[in-house]
C-alpha positions, 0 to 999 in steps of 0.5 A, a space after each residue: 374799791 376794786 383794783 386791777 393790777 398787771 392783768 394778763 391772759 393768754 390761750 394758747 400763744 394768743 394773749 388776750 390781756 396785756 398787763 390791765 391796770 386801773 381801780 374803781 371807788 364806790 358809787 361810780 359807773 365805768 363804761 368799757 368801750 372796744 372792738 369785737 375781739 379787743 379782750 373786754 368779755 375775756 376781762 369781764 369775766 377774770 373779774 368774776 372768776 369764771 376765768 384765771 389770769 395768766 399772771 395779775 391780781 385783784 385787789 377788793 377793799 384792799 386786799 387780795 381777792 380769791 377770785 372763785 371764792 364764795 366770798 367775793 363772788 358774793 360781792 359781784 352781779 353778773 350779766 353775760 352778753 348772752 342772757 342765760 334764762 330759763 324760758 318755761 319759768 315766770 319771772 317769779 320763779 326764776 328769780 325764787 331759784 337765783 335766790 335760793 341758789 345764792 343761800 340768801 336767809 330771806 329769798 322771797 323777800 329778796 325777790 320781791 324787791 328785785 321785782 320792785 326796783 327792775 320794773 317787772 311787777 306786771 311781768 311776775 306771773 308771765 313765762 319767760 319766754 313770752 317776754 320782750 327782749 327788753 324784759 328779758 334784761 330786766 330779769 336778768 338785771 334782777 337775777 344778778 342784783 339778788 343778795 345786793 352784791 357791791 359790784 355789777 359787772 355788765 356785759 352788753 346790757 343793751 345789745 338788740 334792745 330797741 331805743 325805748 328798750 334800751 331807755 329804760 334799762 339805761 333808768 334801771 342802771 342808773 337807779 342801780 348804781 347808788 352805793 355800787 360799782 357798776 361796769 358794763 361793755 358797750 360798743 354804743 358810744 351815745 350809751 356810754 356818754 348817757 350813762 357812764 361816769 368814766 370810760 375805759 377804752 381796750 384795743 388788742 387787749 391794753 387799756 389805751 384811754 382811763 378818762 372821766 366821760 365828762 373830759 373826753 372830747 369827740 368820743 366817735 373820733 377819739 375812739 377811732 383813733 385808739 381802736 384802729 
């Protein structure tokens, strides 16, 4: 379990999270659902440790996590709004060097396995930068899935995909999210309704609805009305 408690983080006089509470148990898919500039990619990324909280912790199987240390990094997945790959790589060699990087004992049989479960066998031998957008995804899903991390931390994994695109990430996700915690930001309602076991719903930085998908009637109308 992972647990969030009284995050806050400011620049400057701006603050961007105001006191985040919430937890989430094993094998659960949380959709995170705001505005542009509501504070969801600010938060995403205090939870991988590419930014300190102002003030707050993070609580990991229950104890205080050390949010830059190796340890709980090695825990997390992470896939940024704005994919970082290298373009003159194939596939197979970009996920070699992920997988050498993470220090892992058996890297090319890792990466044999991220090929398999992201449904990129046919792309393996190809440079990235011929690849569709969709492809491009699904490398970047595997790069962060490499080391089997516990938590997946997702930001806008559908963003400019096409509908068939975005299908097939949606299986990769939901094939991904056995004995995982995955999070990801959407501001695709239909998405997170398909995907997401639970919604968290952030305006001007504060949680303003923590609900199961399934108990959220209306969402377009709900979501309005909280994010206005």
């Amino acid at each position: 379990m992972i647990k969030v408690t009284g995050i806050n983080k400011s620049f400057g006089s701006k603050q961007v999270l105001k006191n985040i509470d919430f937890s989430i148990k094993n094998d659960s898919v949380v959709g995170l659902l705001g505005p542009n500039g509501a504070g969801k990619t600010t938060l995403m990324r205090v939870m991988v440790g590419f930014l300190s909280p102002n003030s707050g912790v993070i609580e990991w199987n229950g104890e205080i996590a050390e949010t830059k240390s190796a340890e709980y990094r090695g825990n997390i997945g992470y896939l940024p709004e704005n994919n970082p790959l290298y373009p003159t790589n194939t596939v197979n060699e970009y996920l070699e060097l992920i997988a050498n990087l993470k220090n892992l004992k058996e890297p090319k049989k890792e990466v044999v396995k991220v090929i398999k479960e992201c449904g990129l066998v046919s792309v393996v031998s190809q440079k990235i930068e011929i690849l569709s957008k969709g492809f491009k995804q699904r490398v970047g899903l595997a790069a962060a899935i490499i080391g089997n991390p516990k938590i997946l931390i997702l930001d806008e994994p559908t963003s400019g995909l096409d509908p068939n695109q975005i299908i097939e990430i949606r299986k990769v996700i939901k094939k991904l999210a056995k004995n995982k915690i995955i999070i990801f930001s959407t501001h695709i309602l239909p998405e997170a309704k398909a995907v997401c076991d639970r919604l968290l719903i952030i305006n001007k930085g504060q949680i303003v609805l923590d609900e199961l998908t399934g108990k959220v009637k209306n969402l377009e109308k709900k979501f309005v009305e909280l994010t206005v």
